[in-house]
Wavefront OBJ file of the C-alpha trace (Angstrom):
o trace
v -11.700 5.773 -8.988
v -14.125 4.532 -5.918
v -13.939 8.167 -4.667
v -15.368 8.957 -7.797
v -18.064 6.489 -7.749
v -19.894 8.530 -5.087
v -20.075 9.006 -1.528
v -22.722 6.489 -1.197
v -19.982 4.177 -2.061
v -16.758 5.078 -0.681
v -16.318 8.263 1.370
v -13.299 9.474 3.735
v -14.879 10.096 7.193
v -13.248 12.570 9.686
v -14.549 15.001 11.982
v -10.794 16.522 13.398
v -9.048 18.958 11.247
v -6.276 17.467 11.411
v -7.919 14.542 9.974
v -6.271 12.300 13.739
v -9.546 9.998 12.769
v -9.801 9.801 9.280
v -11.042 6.296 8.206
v -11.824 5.063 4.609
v -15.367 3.791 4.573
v -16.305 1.626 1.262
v -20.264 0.017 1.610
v -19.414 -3.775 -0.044
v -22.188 -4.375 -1.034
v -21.823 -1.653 -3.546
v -18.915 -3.227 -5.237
v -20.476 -4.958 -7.925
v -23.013 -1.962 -8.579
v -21.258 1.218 -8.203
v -17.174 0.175 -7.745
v -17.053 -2.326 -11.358
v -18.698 0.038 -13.229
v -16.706 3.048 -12.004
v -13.140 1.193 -12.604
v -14.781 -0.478 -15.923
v -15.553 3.215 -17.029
v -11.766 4.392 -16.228
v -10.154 1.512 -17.620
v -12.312 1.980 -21.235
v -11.605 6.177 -21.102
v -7.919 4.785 -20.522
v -7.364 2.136 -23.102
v -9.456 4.420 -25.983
v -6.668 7.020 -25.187
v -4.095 5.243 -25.728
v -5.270 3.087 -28.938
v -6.279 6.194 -30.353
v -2.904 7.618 -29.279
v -4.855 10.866 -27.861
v -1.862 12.420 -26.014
v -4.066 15.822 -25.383
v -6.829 13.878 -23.884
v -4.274 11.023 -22.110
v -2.244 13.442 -20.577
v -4.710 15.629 -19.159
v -6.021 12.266 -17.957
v -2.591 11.844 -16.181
v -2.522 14.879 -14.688
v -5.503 15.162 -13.055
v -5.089 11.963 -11.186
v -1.877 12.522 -10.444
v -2.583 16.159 -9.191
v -2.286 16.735 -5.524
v -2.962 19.342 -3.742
v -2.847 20.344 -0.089
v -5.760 18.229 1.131
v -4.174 15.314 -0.168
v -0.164 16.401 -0.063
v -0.245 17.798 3.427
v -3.404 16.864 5.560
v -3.985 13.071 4.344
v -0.493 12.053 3.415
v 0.716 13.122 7.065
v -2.275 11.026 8.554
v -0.885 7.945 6.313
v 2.721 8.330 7.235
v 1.549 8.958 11.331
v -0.238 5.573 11.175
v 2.152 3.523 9.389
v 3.830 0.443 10.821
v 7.026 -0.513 10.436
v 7.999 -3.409 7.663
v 7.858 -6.508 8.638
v 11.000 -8.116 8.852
v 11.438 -11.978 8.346
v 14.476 -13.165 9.598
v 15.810 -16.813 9.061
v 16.950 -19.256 12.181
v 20.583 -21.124 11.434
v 20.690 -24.583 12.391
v 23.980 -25.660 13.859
v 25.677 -28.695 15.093
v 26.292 -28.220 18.814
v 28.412 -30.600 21.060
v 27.512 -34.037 20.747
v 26.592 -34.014 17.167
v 23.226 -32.580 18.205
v 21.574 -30.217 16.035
v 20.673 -26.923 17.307
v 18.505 -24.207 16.429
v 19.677 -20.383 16.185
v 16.942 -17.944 16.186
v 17.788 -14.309 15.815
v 15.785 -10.471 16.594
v 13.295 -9.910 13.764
v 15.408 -6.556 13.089
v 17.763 -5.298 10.382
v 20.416 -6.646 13.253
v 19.276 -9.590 13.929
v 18.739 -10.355 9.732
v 22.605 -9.367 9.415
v 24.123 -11.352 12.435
v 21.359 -14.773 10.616
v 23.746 -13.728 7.496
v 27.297 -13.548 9.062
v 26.665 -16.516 11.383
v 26.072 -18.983 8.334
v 28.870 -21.330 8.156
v 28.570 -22.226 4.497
v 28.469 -18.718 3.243
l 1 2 3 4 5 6 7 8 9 10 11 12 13 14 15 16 17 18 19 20 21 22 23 24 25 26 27 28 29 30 31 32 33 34 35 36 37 38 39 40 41 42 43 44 45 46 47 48 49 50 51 52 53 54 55 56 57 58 59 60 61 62 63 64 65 66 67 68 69 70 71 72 73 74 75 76 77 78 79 80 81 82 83 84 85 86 87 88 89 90 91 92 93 94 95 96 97 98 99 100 101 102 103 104 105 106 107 108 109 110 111 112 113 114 115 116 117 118 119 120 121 122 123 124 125
C-alpha cells in the first residue's frame, strides 16, 4: 500500500542486480499526506467489498496483492532471508540453594540448549 502511494513516498533503492544493497526508503514526513490516505483508500475499497459481498471484485483484490512474481519471489525475498537475524532467544536463570543455605543464581546460553538444560534443571518441575 505505501509502494503504491508513490515513489516520492516510499521507494526500494538498489543499484546491484542482485539487489546486495537494497534498502526501503519511506520520506516521514509524508506519512500523514501521502501514506493515511493511501491505506485509508485500501481499507474503504476493502471493507465496500466485502459489505457488498463483491467476491468478483474482492478476489481479484486478493490476488493481485498476493501475486508474486520473480522480482519479488526470487530477487527480494532472497535479499530478506540473506539479512535476517536469528530469533532472539530469552532464556530464564534458576535460582538455587547452594551450601550454606545461600541462594545462588544459575544463568544459562541464550540458545535452544541452554533454554532446555533452564527447563530440566528446575527442581520443582
Amino acid at each position: 500500500t505505501f509502494l503504491s502511494a508513490g515513489p516520492d513516498f516510499a521507494s526500494l533503492d538498489y543499484t546491484n542486480p542482485d539487489l546486495s544493497d537494497l534498502s526501503i526508503k519511506l520520506d516521514r514526513s509524508k506519512i500523514l499526506s501521502h501514506g493515511r490516505p493511501s491505506v485509508e483508500a485500501f481499507l474503504q475499497k476493502l471493507h465496500v467489498y466485502k459489505a457488498t459481498a463483491d467476491v468478483e471484485a474482492g478476489r481479484a483484490l486478493y490476488e493481485e496483492l498476493t501475486h508474486v512474481d520473480e522480482f519479488w519471489g526470487k530477487k527480494v525475498r532472497a535479499e530478506v532471508l540473506r539479512r535476517a537475524t536469528p530469533r532472539k532467544v530469552f532464556v530464564q536463570a534458576n535460582t538455587v540453594l547452594a551450601e550454606g543455605a545461600k541462594v545462588a543464581l544459575r544463568e544459562y546460553d541464550a540458545s535452544a540448549e541452554g533454554m532446555i538444560r533452564s527447563y530440566a534443571e528446575r527442581e520443582y518441575i
